[in-house]
N, C-alpha and C positions, 0 to 999 in steps of 0.2 A: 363515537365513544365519549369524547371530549363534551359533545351537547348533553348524552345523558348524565354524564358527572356533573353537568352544571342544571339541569335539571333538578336530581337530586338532591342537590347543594341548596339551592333557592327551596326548596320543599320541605327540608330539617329548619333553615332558618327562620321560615314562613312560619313552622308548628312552634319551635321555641320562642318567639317572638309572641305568639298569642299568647303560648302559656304564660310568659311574665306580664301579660298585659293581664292574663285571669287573676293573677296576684292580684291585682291594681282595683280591678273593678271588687273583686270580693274585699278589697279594705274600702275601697267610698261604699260599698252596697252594707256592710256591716257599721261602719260610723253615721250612715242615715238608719238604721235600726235602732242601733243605741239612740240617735236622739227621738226618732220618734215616739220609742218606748216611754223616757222621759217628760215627753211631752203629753202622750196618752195618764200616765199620773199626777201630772199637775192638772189635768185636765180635770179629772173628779175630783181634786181638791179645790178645785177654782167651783164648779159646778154645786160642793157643798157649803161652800163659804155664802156661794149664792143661796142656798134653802136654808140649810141650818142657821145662817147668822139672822137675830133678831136683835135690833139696837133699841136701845129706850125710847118711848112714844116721843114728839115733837113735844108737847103737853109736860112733860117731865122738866127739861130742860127752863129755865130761864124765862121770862116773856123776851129779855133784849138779847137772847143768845139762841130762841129757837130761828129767824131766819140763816144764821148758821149753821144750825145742825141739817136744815133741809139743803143746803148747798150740799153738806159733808155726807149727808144721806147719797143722794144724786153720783156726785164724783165716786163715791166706794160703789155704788152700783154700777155704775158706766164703768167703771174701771176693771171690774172683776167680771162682768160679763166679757170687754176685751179679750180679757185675760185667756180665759174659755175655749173664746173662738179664733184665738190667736194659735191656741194648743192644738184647738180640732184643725186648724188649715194644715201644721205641720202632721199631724197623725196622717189625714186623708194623702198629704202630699207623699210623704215618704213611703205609703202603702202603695201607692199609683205608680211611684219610682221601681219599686221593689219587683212590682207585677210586671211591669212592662218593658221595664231595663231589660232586668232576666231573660225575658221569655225573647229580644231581640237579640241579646247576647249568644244564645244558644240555640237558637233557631232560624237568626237571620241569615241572609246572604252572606258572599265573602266580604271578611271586613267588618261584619257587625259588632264584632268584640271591640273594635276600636270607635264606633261610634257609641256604642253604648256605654265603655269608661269614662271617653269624653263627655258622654250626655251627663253621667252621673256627678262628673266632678266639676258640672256650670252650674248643674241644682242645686249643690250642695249651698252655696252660697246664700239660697231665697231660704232654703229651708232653715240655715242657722241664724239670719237676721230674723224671719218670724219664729222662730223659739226664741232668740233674744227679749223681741217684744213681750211675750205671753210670761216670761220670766219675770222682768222688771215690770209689766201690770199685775202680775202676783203678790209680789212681795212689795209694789204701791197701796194693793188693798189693804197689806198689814198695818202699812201707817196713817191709812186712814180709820181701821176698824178700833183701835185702840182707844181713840179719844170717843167713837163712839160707844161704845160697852165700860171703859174704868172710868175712875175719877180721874181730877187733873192729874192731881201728885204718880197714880202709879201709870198713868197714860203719858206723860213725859219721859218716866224713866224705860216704857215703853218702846218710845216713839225714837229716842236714842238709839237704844240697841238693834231697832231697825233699821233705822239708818246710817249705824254703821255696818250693818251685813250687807247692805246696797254698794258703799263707798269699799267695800272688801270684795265684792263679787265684780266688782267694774276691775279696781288696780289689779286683781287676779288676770283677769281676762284679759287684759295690759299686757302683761309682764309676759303673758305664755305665749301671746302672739306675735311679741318684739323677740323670743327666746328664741321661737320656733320658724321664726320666717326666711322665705328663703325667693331665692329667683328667679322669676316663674320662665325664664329664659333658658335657665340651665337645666330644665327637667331632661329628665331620657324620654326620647321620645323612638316609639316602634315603626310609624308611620312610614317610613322608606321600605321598609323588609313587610309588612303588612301588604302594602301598593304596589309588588313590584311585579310585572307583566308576566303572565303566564309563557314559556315558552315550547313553543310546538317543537313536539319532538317524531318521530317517522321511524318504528322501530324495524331493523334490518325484516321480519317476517311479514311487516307490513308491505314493504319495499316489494317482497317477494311475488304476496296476491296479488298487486300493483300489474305487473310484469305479467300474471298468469292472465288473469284476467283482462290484461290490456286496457287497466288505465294509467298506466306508469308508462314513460319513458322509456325506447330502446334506443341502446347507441348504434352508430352504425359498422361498427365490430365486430359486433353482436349479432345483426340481424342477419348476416351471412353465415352462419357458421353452425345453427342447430335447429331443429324443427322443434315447435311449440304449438299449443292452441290457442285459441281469443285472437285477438286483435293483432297482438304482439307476435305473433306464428312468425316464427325466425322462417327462412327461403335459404334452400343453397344454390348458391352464385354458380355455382359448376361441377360436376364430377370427381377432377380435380383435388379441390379443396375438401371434397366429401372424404375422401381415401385418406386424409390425415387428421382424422375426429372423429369426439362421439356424437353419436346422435340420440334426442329425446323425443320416443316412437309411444305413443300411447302411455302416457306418464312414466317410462323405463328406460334405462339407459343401456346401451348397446355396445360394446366395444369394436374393432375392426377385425378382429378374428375371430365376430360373430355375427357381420353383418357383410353380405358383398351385395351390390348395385349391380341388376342386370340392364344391359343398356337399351333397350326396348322398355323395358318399363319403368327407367329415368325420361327415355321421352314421350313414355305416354304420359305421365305425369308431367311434365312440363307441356304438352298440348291440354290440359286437364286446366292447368295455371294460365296460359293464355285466355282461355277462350272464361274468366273469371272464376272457376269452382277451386274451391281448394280439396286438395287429397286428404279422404276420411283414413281413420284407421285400417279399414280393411284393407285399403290400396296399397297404406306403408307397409301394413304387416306383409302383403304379397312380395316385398322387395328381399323378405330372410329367406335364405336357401336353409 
């Protein structure tokens, strides 16, 4: 009784244990959503910056000012093509999380919900540094395309307010990760109640087959004192001992005031037991008067 209650017990805390981990994994699987989404729209903004922007000819510029605009040309182009493909790693990355986390979360073996939170929440990490990247080469192209396409005067006043969204998107990001950090020691972790050893349990009917069938254990108590089949076929030790019990005669039970032993055909059955056969039913049933 004691084993099945601890059975049961370990099998509720096993199920609530995952379920608070599914909490877990559906917030990392939904916070790499969000960014990838994010990343998938700067992504065609980066992608049209690249087509649709057209800067003034080289030829326009200055004769002692056009080897700078082909540096400035060069940098805004390397810079925004980055940008692009910094977006697309996390797009592709966060869709490959999504598909395959999942599908190991809810399909894997025991345990997979805790490998696949943990997988999700080590990702996390590549995938917010290259969104970081594709971010700051976005809004680097801004301050490069300014001085390419205005004059100075409205390209400086420009080139400021870009760079101060930059110096506001950095201390932002500062401040929320200094607000919000915490110990990566003191998490809750499920990890004990997820791992913990299946235990065998032997239900009392199990016990029973066991016994009929003869591959269980008989004590030797037992094995004197009632007639069975298979292996386990209980033997009576005596006459005797038979006259104060019931007996189990072709899967029925018999009581004493319906069964009497005649004593010729207790010893033909026990010359039946020497000589190796054991007594079929018809022989017991011969024993009811």
């Amino acid at each position: 009784m004691l084993a099945a209650d601890k059975l049961q017990l370990q099998s509720a805390l096993k199920q609530q244990a995952t379920a608070l981990k599914e909490k877990e994994f559906q917030l990392h699987h939904s916070n790499l959503m969000t960014v990838g989404t994010q990343a998938a729209v700067l992504a065609g903004l980066d992608i049209t910056m690249f087509i649709e922007f057209s800067p003034a000819p080289v030829s326009d510029w200055a004769e002692e000012h056009q080897q700078f605009a082909r540096i400035l040309r060069m940098v805004y182009y390397g810079i925004i093509v980055a940008a692009f493909c910094a977006n697309m790693i996390v797009v592709s990355h966060t869709t490959a999380l999504s598909v395959i986390g999942a599908g190991l979360a809810l399909r894997g073996p025991d345990g997979s919900m805790l490998t696949a939170t943990d997988g999700l929440y080590e990702e996390r990490s590549s995938v917010f540094t290259t969104f970081g990247i594709g971010l700051a080469c976005t809004v680097g192209s801004v301050l490069l395309s300014v001085w390419l396409m205005l004059p100075w005067e409205s390209a400086l006043i420009c080139w400021l307010v870009a760079l101060f969204t930059c110096r506001k998107i950095y201390l932002n990001y500062v401040r929320v990760v200094t607000r919000f950090d915490f110990d990566e020691s003191q998490t809750v972790d499920f990890r004990d109640f997820l791992e913990m050893p299946a235990l065998k349990f032997i239900t009392p009917a199990q016990t029973a087959v066991q016994k009929v069938m003869g591959m269980g254990a008989v004590s030797p108590s037992t094995a004197t004192s009632s007639w069975g089949f298979g292996r386990g076929m209980r033997k009576a030790s005596s006459t005797s001992q038979v006259d104060d019990q019931h007996h189990l005669i072709a899967g029925q039970e018999f009581s004493d005031s319906e069964i009497s032993l005649d004593q010729s055909s207790a010893s033909g059955a026990d010359m039946k037991r020497r000589k190796g056969r054991r007594p079929d039913n018809n022989d017991a049933l011969m024993k009811i008067v």
